[in-house]
PLY file of the C-alpha trace (Angstrom):
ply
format ascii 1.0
element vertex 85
property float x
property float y
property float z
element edge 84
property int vertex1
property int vertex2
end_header
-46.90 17.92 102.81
-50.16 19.13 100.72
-53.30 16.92 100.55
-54.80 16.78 97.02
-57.62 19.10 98.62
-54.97 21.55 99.49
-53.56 21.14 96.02
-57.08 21.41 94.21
-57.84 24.77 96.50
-61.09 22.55 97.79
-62.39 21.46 101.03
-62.50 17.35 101.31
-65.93 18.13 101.26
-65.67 19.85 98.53
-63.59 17.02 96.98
-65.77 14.62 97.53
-67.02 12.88 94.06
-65.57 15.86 91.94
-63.61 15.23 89.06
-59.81 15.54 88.75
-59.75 15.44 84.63
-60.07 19.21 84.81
-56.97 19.55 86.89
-54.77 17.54 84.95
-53.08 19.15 82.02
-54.28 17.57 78.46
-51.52 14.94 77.84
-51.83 13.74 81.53
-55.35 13.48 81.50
-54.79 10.87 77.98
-51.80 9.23 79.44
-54.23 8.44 82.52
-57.09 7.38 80.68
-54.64 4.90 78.70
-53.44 4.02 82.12
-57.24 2.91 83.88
-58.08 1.07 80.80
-54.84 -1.32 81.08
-55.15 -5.04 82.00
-53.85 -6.33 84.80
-52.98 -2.31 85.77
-49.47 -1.92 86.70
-48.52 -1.17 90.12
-45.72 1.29 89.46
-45.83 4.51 90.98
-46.36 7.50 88.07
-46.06 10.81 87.03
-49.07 13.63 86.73
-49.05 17.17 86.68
-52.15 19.19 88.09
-52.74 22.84 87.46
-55.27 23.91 90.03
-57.23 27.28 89.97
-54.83 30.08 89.76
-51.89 28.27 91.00
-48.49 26.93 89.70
-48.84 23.22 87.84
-47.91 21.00 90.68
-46.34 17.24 89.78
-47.43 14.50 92.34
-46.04 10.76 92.47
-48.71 8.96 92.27
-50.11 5.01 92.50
-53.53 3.85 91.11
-56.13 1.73 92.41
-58.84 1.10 90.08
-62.19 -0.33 92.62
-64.73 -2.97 91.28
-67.03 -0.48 91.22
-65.06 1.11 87.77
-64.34 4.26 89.85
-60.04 4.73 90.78
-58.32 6.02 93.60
-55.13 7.76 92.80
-52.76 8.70 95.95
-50.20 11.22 95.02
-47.18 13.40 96.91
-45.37 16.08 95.50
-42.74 14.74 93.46
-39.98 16.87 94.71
-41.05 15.18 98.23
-40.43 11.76 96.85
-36.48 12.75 95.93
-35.77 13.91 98.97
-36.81 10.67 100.58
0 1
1 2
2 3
3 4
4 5
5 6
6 7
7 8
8 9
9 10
10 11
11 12
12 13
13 14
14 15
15 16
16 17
17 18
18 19
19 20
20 21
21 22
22 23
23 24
24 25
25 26
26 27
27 28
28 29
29 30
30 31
31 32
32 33
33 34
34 35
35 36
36 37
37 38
38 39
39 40
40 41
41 42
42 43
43 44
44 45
45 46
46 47
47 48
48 49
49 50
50 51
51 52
52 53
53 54
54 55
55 56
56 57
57 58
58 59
59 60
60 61
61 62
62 63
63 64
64 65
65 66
66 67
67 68
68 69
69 70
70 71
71 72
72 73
73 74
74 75
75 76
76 77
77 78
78 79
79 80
80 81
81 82
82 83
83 84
């Protein structure tokens, strides 16, 4: 199974505080925003596809934790993973 760092071609230094908006394709990246700004956030798992650097658009499963802080956490495997659970 990939990490996001795999998935992102980056380090998890390199990860560290960057931003995933970039990643996500244009409707994902709206579809999340809508998604943070929700109150009380749902807790059911959800759909994103990333297109990294030169590579294929991968779709991850993910959940979504948003901190006190205002940042979010989002935790994702391959969705193709998930079905063959």
């Amino acid at each position: 199974m990939k990490t996001t760092s795999g998935i992102v071609s980056l380090s998890p230094d390199e990860l560290h505080d960057k931003s995933i908006w970039a990643n996500l394709t244009a409707s994902d990246a709206a579809r999340l925003y809508e998604r943070i700004k929700q109150t009380p956030l749902t807790a059911e798992p959800f759909l994103l596809n990333f297109v990294p650097p030169s590579l294929s658009p991968i779709t991850l499963n993910c959940s979504l934790r948003v901190l006190s802080s205002g940042q979010f956490v989002i935790v994702g495997v391959p969705a193709n993973f998930v079905r063959r659970l």
